[in-house]
C-alpha positions in Angstrom: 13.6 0.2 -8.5 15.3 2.1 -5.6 15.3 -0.6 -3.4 11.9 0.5 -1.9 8.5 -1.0 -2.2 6.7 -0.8 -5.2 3.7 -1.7 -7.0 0.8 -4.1 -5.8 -0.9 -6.6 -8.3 -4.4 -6.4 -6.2 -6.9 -9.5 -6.4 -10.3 -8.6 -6.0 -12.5 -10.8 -2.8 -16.0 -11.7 -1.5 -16.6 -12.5 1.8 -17.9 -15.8 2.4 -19.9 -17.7 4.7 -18.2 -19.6 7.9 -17.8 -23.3 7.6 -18.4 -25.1 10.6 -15.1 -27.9 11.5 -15.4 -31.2 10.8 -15.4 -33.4 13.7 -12.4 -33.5 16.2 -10.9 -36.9 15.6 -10.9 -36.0 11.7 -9.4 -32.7 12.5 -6.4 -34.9 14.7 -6.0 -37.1 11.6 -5.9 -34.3 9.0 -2.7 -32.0 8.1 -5.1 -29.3 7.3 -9.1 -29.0 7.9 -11.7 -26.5 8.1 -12.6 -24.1 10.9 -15.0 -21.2 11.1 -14.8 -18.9 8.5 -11.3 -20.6 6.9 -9.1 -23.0 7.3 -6.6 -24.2 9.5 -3.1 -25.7 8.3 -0.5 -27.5 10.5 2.0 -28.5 7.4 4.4 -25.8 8.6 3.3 -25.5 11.7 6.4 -27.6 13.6 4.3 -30.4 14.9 2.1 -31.7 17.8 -0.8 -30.1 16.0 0.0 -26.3 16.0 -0.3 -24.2 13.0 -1.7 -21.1 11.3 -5.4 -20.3 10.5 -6.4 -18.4 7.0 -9.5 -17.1 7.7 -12.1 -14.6 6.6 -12.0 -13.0 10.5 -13.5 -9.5 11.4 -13.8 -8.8 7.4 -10.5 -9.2 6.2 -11.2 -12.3 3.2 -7.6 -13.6 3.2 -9.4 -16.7 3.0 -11.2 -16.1 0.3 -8.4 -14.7 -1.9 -6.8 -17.6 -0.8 -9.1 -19.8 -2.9 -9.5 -17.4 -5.6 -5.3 -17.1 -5.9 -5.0 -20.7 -6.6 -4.7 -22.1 -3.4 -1.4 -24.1 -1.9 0.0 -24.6 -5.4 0.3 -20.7 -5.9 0.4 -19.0 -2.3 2.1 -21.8 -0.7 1.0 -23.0 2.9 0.7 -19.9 5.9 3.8 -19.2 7.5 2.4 -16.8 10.5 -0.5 -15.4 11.9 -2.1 -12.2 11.1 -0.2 -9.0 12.0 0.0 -5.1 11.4 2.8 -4.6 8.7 3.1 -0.8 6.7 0.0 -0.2 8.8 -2.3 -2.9 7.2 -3.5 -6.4 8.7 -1.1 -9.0 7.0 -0.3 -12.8 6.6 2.5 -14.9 5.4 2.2 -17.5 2.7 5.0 -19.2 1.8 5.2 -17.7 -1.5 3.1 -14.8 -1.0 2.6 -12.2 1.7 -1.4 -11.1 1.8 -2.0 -7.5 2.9 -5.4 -6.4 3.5 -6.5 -3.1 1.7 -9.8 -2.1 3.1 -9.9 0.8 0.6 -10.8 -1.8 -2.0 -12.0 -4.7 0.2 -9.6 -6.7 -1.3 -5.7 -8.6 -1.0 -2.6 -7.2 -2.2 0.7 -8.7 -2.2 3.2 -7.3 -0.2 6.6 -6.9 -2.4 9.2 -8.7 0.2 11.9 -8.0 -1.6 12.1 -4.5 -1.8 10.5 -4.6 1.8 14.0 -6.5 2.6 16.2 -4.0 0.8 14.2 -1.0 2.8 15.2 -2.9 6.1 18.7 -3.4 5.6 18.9 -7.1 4.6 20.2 -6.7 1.3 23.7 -8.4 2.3 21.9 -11.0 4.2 20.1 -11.9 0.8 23.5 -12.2 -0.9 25.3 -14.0 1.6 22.7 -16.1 3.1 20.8 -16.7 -0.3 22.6 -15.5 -3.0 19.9 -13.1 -4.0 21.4 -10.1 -5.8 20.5 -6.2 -4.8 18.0 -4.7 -6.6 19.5 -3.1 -10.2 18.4 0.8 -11.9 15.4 0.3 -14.3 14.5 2.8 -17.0 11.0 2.6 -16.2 10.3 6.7 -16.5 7.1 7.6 -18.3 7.0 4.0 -20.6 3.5 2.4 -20.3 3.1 -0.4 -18.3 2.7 -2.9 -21.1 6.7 -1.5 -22.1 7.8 -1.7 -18.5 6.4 -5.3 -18.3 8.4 -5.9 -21.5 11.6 -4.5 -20.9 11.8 -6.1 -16.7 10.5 -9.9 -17.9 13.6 -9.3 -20.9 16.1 -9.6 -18.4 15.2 -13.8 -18.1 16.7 -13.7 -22.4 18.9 -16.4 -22.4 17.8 -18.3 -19.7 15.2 -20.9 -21.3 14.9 -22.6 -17.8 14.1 -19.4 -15.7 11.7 -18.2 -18.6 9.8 -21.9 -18.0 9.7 -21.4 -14.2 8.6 -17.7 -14.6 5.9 -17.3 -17.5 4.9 -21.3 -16.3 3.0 -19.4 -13.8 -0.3 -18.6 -14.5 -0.3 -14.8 -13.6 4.0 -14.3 -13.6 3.0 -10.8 -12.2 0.9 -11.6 -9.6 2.5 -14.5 -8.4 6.2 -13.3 -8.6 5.9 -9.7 -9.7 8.2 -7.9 -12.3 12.6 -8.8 -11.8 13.8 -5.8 -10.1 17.5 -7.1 -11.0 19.4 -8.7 -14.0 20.3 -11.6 -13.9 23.8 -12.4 -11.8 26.4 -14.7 -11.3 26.4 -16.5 -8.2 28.8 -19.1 -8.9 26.2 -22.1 -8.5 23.9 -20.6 -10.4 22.3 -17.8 -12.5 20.0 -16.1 -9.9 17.7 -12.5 -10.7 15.5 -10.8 -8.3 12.0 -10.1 -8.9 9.6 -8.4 -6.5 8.0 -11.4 -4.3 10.3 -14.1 -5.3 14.1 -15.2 -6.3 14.5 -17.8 -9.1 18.1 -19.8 -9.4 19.2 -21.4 -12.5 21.6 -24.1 -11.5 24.8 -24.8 -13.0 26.2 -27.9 -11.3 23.8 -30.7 -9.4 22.3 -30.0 -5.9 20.3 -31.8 -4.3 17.4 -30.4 -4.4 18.0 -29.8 -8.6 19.8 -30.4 -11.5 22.5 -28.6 -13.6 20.0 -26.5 -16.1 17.2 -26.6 -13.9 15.7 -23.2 -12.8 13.9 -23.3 -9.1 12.4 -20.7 -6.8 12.9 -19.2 -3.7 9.6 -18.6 -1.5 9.4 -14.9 -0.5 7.2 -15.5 2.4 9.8 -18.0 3.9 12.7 -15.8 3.3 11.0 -12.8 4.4 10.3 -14.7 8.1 14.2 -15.9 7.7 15.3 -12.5 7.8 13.4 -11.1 10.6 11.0 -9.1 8.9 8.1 -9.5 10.6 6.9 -10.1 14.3 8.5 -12.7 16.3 4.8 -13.4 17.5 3.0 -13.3 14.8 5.4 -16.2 13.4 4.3 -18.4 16.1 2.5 -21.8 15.7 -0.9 -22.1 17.7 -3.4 -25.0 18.1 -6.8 -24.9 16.5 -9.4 -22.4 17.9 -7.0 -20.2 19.7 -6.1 -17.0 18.3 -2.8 -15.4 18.0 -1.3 -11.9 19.3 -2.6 -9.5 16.6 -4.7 -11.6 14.4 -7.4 -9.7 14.7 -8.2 -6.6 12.8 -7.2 -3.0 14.0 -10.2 -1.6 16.0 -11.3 1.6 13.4 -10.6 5.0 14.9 -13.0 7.1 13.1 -17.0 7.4 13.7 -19.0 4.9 12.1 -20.1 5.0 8.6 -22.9 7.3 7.8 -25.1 6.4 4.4 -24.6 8.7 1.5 -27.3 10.6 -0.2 -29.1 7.4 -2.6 -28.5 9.7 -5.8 -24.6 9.3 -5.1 -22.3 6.0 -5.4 -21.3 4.4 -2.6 -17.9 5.6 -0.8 -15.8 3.3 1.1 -16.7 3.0 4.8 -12.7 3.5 5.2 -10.5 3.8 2.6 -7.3 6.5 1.8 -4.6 5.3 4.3 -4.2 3.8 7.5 -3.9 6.4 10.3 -0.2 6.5 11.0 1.1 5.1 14.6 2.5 8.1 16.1 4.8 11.2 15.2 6.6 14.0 16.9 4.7 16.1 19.4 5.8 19.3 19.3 6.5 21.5 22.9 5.3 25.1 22.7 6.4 27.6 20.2 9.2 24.4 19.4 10.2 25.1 15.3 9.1 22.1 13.3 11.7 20.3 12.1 12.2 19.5 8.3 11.2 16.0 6.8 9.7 14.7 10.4 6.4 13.4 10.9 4.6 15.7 13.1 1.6 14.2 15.4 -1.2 16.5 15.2 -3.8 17.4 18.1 -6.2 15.1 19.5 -8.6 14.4 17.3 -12.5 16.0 17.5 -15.3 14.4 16.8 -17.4 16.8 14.3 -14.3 18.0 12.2 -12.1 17.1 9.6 -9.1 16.4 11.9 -5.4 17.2 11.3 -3.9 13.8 11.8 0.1 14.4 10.6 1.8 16.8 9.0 5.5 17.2 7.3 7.5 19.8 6.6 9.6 19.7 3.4 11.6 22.0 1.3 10.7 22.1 -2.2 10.5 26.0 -3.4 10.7 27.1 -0.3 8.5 25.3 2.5 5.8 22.5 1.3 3.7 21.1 3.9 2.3 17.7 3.2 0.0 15.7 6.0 -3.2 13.7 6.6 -6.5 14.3 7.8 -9.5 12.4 8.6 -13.1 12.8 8.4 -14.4 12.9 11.4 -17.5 14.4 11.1 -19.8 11.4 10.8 -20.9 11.9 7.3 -19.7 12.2 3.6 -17.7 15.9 3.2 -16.8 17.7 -0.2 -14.8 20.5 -1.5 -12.0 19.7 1.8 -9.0 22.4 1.7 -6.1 22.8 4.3 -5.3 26.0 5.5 -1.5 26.8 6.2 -1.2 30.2 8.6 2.7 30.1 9.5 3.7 33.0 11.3 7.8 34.1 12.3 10.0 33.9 15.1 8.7 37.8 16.1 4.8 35.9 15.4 4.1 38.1 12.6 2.3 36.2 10.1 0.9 37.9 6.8 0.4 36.8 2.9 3.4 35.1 2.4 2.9 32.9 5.2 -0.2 31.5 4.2 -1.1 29.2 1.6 -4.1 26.2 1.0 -3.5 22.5 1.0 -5.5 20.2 -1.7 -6.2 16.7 -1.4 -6.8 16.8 -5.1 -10.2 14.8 -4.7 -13.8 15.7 -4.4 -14.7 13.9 -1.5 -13.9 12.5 1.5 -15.8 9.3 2.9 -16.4 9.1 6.9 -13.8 8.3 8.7 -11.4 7.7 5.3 -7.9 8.9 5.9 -6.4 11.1 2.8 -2.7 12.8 2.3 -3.0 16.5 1.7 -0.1 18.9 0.3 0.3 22.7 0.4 3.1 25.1 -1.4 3.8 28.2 0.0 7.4 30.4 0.7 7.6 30.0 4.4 11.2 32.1 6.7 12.9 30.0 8.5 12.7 30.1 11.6 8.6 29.8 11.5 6.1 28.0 13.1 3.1 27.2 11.5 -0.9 26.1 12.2 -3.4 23.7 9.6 -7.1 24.2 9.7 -9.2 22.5 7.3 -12.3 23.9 5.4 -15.3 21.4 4.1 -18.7 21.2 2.8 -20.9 18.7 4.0 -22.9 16.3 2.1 -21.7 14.5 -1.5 -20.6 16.3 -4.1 -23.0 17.9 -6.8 -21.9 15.6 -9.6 -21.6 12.1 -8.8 -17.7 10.7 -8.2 -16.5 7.1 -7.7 -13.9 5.4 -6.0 -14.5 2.3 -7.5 -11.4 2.1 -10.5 -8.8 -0.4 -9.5 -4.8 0.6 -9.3 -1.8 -1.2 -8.5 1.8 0.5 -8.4 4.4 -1.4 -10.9 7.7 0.5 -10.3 9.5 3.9 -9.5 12.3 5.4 -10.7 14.2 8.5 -10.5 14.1 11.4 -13.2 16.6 13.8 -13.4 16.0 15.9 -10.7 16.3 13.0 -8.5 12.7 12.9 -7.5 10.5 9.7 -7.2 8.3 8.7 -9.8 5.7 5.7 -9.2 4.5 4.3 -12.1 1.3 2.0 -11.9 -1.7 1.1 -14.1 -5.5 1.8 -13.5 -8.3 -0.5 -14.5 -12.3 0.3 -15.0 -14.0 -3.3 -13.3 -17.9 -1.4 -13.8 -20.4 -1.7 -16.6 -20.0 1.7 -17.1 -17.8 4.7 -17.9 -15.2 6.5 -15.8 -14.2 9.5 -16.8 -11.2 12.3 -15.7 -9.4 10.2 -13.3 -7.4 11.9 -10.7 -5.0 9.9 -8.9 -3.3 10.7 -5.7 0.1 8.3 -4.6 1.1 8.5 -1.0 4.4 7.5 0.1 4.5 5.9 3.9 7.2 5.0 6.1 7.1 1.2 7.6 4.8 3.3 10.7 2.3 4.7 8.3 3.8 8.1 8.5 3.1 10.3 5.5 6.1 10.7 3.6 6.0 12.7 0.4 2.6 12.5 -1.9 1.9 13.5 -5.8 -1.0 13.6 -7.9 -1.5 12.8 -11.7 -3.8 11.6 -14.2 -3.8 8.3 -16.2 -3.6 8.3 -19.5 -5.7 7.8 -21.3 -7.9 10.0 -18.8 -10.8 8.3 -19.2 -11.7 4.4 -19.3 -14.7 2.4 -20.7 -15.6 -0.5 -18.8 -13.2 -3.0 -18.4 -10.1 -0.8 -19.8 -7.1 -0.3 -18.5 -4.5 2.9 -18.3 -1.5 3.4 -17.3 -0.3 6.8 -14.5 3.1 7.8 -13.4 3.0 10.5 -10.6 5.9 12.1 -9.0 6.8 12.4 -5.7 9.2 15.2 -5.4 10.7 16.4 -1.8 10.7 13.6 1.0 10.7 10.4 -1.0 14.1 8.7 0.6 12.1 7.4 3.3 9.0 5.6 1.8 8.9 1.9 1.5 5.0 1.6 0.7 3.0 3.3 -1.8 -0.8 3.6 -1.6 -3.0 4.7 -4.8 -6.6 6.6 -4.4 -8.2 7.0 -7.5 -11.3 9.0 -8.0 -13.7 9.3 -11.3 -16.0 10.9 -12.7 -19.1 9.9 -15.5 -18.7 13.0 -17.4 -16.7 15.9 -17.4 -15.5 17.4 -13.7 -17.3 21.3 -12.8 -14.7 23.4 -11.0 -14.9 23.1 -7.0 -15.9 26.2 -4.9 -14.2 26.0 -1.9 -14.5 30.0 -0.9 -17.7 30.0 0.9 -16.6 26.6 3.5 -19.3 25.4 6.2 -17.4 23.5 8.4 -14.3 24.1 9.7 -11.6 22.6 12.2 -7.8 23.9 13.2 -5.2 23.0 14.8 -1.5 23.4 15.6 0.6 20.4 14.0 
């Protein structure tokens, strides 16, 4: 599993209506009691009446997946406030850590463990909770269903952690798949699984018996560690709201309205715009495998957000952009005009970036990638080319993915294995799905593309996808999944004749 985060187990949400709070002296007398739009808890809150809110605030329905997920008994009670975390608005439960994906309006669960391992706090796991590191999987091209078969064989011989595990009613949501086998830790039998640690016990403690399996909240070991904000970890009373609880204001123009022939795009979706990057001095050579800040953004254009540069064949250049230009775009290339240390530029030092889809929504962030045989020393500028308006033929983003693993093939390159899932009443067809790999800042990292397979689903199917991430993979910890579909078969894209364009220097 590489120690890094992987796959998501994503739980579809409405927004609900705000309840109104019960009277005071019932809220004083009550451990837990409604407020506007949630609920407010005070269980782990410390005492005197402080405590943490789950709420459906500014359109983030971590209260509603809160209900849906099974409540106390499944999530455990909040352990924090809201906070920024890999870029997205998140919340602690005590066994589960929400993450809000406005891509697909809907919670994910952070994996803590392999967010642990990223940070460094894989020997405070072993010493502190006897939680082993995270062990090599051969999870390579297998279907999901296999992977899920081989990672949940690991609990063979262990009737009491098999009880504990598949007693769950979702094991994958609720705990994820073990990303260790199972190890000796004197005590007690313990594996590692994504969002949780379960201990078989071989002698009495107090808290269990000999033979008894338990398990150890990833939320609560996650805030143990020091893995998220000291102030977001804070208790508050009723009514008041915490540093950072409330959604990141968006960036990007407001929605427009597609055309009505076309389905709906998300008002946001892609990835978070990342928090910074290096800003390069004049005629200063970009550095390899750095995030590179690009220029202030204009409104009007499809803006150069980030860009990377990695060897793989000589130079690739990877990035994001963002529509800016108030409105659904189409056909979007990247434009790649590097030029040598003398400024002479020419054939070889050009080459077009794809974001593999067919749209881009307004104001939705996307990764882009570009191959071309760059000299070294070079410096190099990205435009970006667009149509405006929808597509011709209608494209969705409306198939679900989650990621369920990565491994390493042979060459040594990343490969992020996830399944795909059609939740409409009607076909998709030739899926095309793009994997991002961010930093913990929401810097770009590396990014692939692929297709599922099968590549097309009938309503309610599933597939399975694996897509490689092949030059600057060491430092991702979160992987984000854009799918886009089709209901029949996809026309080429003509991308020659471009009418709007932007550029800029990364």
């Amino acid at each position: 599993m590489d120690g890094r985060r992987v796959g998501r187990v994503v739980a579809g949400v409405a927004l609900v209506a705000a309840v109104l709070p019960g009277p005071a002296g019932a809220q004083e007398a009550a451990a837990d009691f409604d407020v506007p739009g949630g609920h407010f808890f005070t269980q782990t809150g410390g005492g005197g009446g402080k405590g943490y809110a789950v709420t459906d605030a500014d359109g983030v329905g971590f209260w509603t997946a809160f209900q849906q997920l099974g409540g106390v008994e499944v999530v455990g009670y909040p352990v924090s406030q809201r906070f920024v975390h890999g870029g997205f608005v998140t919340q602690a439960m005590q066994k589960a850590v929400f993450q809000w994906r406005p891509e697909t309006k809907s919670v994910a669960f952070v994996n803590v463990f392999d967010d642990l391992a990223a940070a460094g706090k894989d020997e405070f796991l072993l010493s502190a909770r006897q939680t082993p590191k995270a062990t090599p999987f051969d999870d390579g091209g297998r279907p999901f269903e296999e992977v899920v078969r081989i990672r949940q064989g690991v609990l063979a011989g262990h009737p009491a952690m098999q009880a504990v595990y598949f007693g769950a009613k979702d094991p994958v949501l609720q705990y994820g798949l073990p990303t260790s086998q199972v190890a000796d830790e004197g005590n007690a039998w313990v594996v590692r699984l994504q969002r949780a640690v379960i201990q078989e016990w071989k002698v009495d403690v107090p808290w269990a018996k000999a033979g008894q399996a338990t398990v150890a909240n990833g939320g609560d070991i996650a805030k143990e560690a020091g893995l998220f904000p000291a102030a977001a970890l804070a208790p508050t009373d009723p009514g008041v709201a915490a540093p950072g609880a409330a959604a990141p204001a968006p960036a990007a123009p407001a929605p427009a309205a597609p055309a009505p022939a076309q389905p709906a795009p998300p008002a946001a979706g892609g990835a978070a715009a990342p928090t910074g990057g290096l800003v390069l001095q004049p005629n200063q050579i970009p550095p390899y495998d750095t995030p590179i800040a690009g220029p202030r953004p204009e409104a009007g254009k499809v803006n150069v957000l980030q860009t990377v540069r990695t060897r793989l064949g000589g130079d690739r250049i990877i990035g994001l952009i963002r529509n800016d230009t108030g409105g659904p775009v189409s056909s979007v290339k990247v434009a790649i005009n590097g030029s040598d240390a003398n400024g002479n530029t020419g054939p070889l030092l050009q080459a077009d970036g794809v974001t593999y889809l067919t749209f881009m929504a307004p104001g939705e962030v996307l990764p882009f990638e570009a191959q071309a045989s760059l000299v070294d020393p070079i410096t190099y500028n990205v435009g970006t080319r667009w149509r405006p308006g929808m597509p011709a033929q209608a494209a969705y983003r409306d198939v679900q993915a989650q990621v369920t693993g990565t491994s390493r093939n042979n060459a040594g390159w990343l490969v992020v294995q996830g399944t795909v899932k059609n939740p409409t009443s009607a076909p998709r067809r030739n899926l095309s799905i793009v994997v991002g790999g961010y930093d913990a800042q929401g810097n770009l990292e590396d990014v692939g593309a692929g297709a599922s397979d099968p590549p097309d689903l009938d309503p309610g199917q599933s597939a399975a996808f694996s897509v490689t991430l092949p030059a600057n993979s060491a430092k991702a910890t979160d992987f984000r999944v854009v799918v886009e579909a089709y209901d029949k078969s996809r026309e080429p894209r003509n991308v020659d004749t471009p009418q709007g364009e932007g550029e800029a220097r990364p």
